[in-house]
MARTIRO-653939 format. One record per residue (C-alpha): y, z, x; residue in three letters. Coordinates in steps of 0.1 Angstrom, whole numbers, plus 5000, padded with zeros to 4 digits. Layout:
<nodes>
YZXALA ...
</nodes>
This chain:
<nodes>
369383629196UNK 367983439166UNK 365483139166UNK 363182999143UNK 359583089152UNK 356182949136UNK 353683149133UNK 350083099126UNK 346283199126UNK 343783129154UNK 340583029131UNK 339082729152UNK 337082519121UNK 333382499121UNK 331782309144UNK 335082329170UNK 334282499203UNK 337682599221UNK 337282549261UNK 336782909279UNK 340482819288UNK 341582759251UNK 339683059242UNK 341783259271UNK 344983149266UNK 345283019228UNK 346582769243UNK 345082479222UNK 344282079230UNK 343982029197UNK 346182219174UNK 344682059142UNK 341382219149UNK 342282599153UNK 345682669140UNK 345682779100UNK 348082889079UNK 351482799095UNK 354583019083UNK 358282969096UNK 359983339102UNK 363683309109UNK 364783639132UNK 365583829159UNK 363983779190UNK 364183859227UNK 367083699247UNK 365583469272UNK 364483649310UNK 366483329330UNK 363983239363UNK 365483149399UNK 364682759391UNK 365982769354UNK 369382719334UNK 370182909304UNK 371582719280UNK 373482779246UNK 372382529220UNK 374682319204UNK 372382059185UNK 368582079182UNK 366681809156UNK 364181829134UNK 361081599147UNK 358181479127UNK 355781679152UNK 357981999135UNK 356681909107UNK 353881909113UNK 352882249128UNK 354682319096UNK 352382139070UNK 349182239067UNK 345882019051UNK 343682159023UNK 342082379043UNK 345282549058UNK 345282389092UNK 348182209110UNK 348181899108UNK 349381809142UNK 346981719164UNK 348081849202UNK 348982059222UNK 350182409210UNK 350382769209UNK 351583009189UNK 353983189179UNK 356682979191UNK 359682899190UNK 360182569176UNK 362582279185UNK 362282019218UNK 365181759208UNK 368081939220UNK 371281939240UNK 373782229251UNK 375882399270UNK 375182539302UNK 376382939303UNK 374083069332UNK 372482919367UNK 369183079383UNK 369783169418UNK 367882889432UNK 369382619407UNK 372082369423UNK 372682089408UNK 373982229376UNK 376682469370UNK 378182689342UNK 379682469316UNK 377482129316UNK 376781939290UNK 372881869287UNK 370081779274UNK 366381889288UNK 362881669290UNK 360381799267UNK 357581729288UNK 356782019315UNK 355081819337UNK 354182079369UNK 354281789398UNK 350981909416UNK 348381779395UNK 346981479403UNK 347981279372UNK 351981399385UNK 351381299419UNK 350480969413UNK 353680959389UNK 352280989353UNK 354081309344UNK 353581279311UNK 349681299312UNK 349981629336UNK 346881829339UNK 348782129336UNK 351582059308UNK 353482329290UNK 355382119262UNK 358782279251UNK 358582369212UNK 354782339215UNK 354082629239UNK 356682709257UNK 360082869235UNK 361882589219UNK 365382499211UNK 365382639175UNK 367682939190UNK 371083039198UNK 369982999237UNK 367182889256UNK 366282889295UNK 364782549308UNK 363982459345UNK 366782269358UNK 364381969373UNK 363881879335UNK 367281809322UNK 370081559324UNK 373781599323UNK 375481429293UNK 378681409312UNK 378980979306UNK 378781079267UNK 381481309266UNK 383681059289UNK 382580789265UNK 383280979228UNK 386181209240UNK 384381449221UNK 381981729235UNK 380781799196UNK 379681449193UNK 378881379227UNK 376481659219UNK 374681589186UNK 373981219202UNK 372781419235UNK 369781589211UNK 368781199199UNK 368181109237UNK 364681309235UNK 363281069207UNK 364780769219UNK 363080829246UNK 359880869232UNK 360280479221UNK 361680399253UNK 359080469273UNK 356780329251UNK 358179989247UNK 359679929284UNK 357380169305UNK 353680149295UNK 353179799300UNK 355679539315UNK 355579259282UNK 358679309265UNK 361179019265UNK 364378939253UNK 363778709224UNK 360878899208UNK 360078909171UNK 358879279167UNK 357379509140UNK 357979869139UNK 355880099114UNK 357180389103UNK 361080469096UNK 361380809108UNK 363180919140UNK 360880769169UNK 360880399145UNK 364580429137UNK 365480449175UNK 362380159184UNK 364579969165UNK 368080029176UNK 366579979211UNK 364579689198UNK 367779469195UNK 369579669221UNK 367279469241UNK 367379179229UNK 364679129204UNK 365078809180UNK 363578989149UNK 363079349140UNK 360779379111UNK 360979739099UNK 357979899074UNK 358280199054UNK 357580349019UNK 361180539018UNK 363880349002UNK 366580529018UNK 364480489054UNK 364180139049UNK 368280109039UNK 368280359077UNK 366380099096UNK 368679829086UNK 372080019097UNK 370380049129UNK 369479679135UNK 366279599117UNK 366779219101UNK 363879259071UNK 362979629060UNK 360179649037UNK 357579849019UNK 354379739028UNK 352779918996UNK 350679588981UNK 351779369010UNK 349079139033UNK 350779209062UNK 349278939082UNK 350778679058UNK 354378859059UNK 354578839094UNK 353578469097UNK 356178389072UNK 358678579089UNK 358178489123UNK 357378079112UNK 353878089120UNK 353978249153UNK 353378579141UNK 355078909161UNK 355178929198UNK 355379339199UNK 354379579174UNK 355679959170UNK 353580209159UNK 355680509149UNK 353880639116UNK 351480769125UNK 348780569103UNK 347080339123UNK 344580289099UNK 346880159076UNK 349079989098UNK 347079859129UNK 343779789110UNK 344879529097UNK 346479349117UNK 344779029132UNK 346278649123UNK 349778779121UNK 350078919160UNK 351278639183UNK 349378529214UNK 349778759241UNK 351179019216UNK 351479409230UNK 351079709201UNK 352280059214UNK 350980349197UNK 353180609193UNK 352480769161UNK 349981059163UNK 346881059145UNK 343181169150UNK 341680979125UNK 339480689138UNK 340680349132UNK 338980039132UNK 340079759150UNK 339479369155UNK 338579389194UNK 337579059192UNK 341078899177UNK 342579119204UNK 340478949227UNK 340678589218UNK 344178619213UNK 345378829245UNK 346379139226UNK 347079469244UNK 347079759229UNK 348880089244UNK 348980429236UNK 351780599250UNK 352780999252UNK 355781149259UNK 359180999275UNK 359481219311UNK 359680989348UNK 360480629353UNK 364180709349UNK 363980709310UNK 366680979301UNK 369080859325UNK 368380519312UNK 368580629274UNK 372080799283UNK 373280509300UNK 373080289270UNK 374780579245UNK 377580579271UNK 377780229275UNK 378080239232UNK 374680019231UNK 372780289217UNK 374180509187UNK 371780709168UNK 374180929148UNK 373880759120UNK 370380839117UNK 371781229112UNK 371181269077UNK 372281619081UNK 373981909100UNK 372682229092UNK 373382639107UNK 370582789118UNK 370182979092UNK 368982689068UNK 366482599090UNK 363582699068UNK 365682499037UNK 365682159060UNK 361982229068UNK 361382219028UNK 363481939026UNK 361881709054UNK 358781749033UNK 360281439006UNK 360381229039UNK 363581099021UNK 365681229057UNK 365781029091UNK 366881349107UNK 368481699106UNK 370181829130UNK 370782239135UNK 373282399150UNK 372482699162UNK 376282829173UNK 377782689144UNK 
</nodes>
């Protein structure tokens, strides 16, 4: 089959150890620190060996995320600039939905011909962090994309305990195509999900909220931000046509905060009272976060979504005179989150489509890569069987 594998060099920067584990397995914490030189090869490779507990799956739709991206860019020095966990080569690609062609022998509650989509995180269910029912911290992850083979391919084999049928889509659209290409948005919508209704139990319907950043992960905070009921949704990025996105999919002001005192901005918008909930998907808390004091409500929750390893200063003691909570959150697997994200696409609440800037055959993947870098896109989507 063909897939789109990244490739790269195992040079851990000076003054990084790797774990004796790391070392062992290239399997790497911190990607940032030891990958260099990222390269995107397009190619044959090896048709997936499907397990006992696994589903092979022919993949219809499979989006571009900004973690792609970066595995794909690289900082002065060469390395990646994203900061996790990785391994490489790999197959890239972990938003995704499909058909089901092919059932392991010890698989059944799928069958041939499903419509699905699959859970990034492979959480193992032994650890101790799984057992106590935060699957997304496992001890013992493998992360589809990151170090297991991705969706990025004409097929891919994925335990069937991670995915979820998208038969309510199909019923809704009356079309499998579409039904599909929303089925590989319920991964990042997921992301914001759990971050905003899992990590910790604030939100309210009424809310005035900010989200920063107007790629995928804050294009669907927002949708689901007035999905839910929120009052305001105050959208930031430096992308015109992003900012023009975040409105279509329910932000009421979308700005460029290039130049702007956010604190004053928000307690205009928001009367005084400043925001009640705050959406970090950009990835630059210092730029973002930092700043933020007078214009967070009392009692107001921040989730941090974006990655970044860059220390950021923050006003600890406005948090604490104020009642600020800040949460980072990882990941989008337990607490019935895909279910819960499919349920409001087939109940029409949630419509991400037009977010799709873009769909592509697999063989322009490397193109949409080059294109992404102009962060003009909300997302592409490939289709790897036309």
């Amino acid at each position: 089959m063909r897939a789109l594998t990244l490739q790269a060099d195992w040079q851990p920067k000076a003054g990084y150890t790797p774990s004796p584990e790391e070392a062992r397995t290239h399997k790497a914490s911190a990607g940032s620190m030891v990958w260099k030189n990222p390269s995107l090869e397009l190619g044959p490779v090896t048709d997936p060996v499907l397990q006992p507990d696994e589903v092979l799956v022919e993949v219809a739709a499979v989006g571009i995320c900004g973690s792609d991206m970066h595995m794909y860019e690289s900082d002065p020095e060469g390395y990646i600039l994203y900061p996790g966990l990785t391994r490489f080569p790999n197959i890239l690609g972990h938003e995704f939905s499909g058909r089901v062609v092919e059932v392991g022998s010890k698989v059944n509650e799928l069958a041939a011909g499903d419509l699905v989509t699959a859970e990034e995180i492979q959480w193992c269910g032994r650890c101790d962090a799984c057992r106590r029912g935060l699957v997304n911290h496992c001890t013992d992850m493998e992360e589809l994309g990151f170090t297991t083979p991705g969706a990025m391919a004409e097929y891919i084999a994925v335990k069937s305990k991670y995915c979820w049928k998208l038969d309510e889509l199909a019923e809704r659209l009356g079309d499998e195509r579409e039904a599909l290409i929303l089925g590989a948005t319920v991964e990042p919508a997921g992301v914001s999900y759990h971050a905003m209704f899992n990590r910790l139990p604030t939100w309210l319907p009424g809310a005035y909220v900010a989200v920063f950043g107007g790629g995928p992960i804050g294009l669907t905070a927002i949708a689901l931000a007035r999905a839910a009921g929120a009052s305001q949704v105050i959208a930031f990025d430096i992308s015109e046509n992003r900012l023009a996105m975040a409105k279509t999919l329910g932000a009421t002001t979308a700005l460029d905060p290039s130049g702007l005192e956010l604190n004053d901005v928000l307690l205009q918008l928001t009367r005084g009272h400043g925001v009640d909930f705050v959406v970090e998907a950009a990835g630059a808390p210092q730029h973002t976060l930092a700043p933020l004091t007078s214009g967070l409500a009392v009692g107001a929750t921040i989730c941090h979504i974006g990655r970044s390893e860059k220390p950021t200063p923050l006003s600890l003691e406005h948090y604490q005179v104020r009642g600020v909570q800040l949460a980072g959150s990882l990941g989008h697997a337990g607490h019935g989150t895909f279910p819960n994200v499919i349920r409001m696409m087939a109940a029409g609440k949630l419509d991400l489509r037009p977010m799709v800037s873009a769909r592509l055959p697999l063989h322009q993947a490397k193109e949409a890569f080059k294109r992404l870098e102009a962060r003009e896109d909300a997302k592409i989507m490939l289709m790897p069987n036309g």
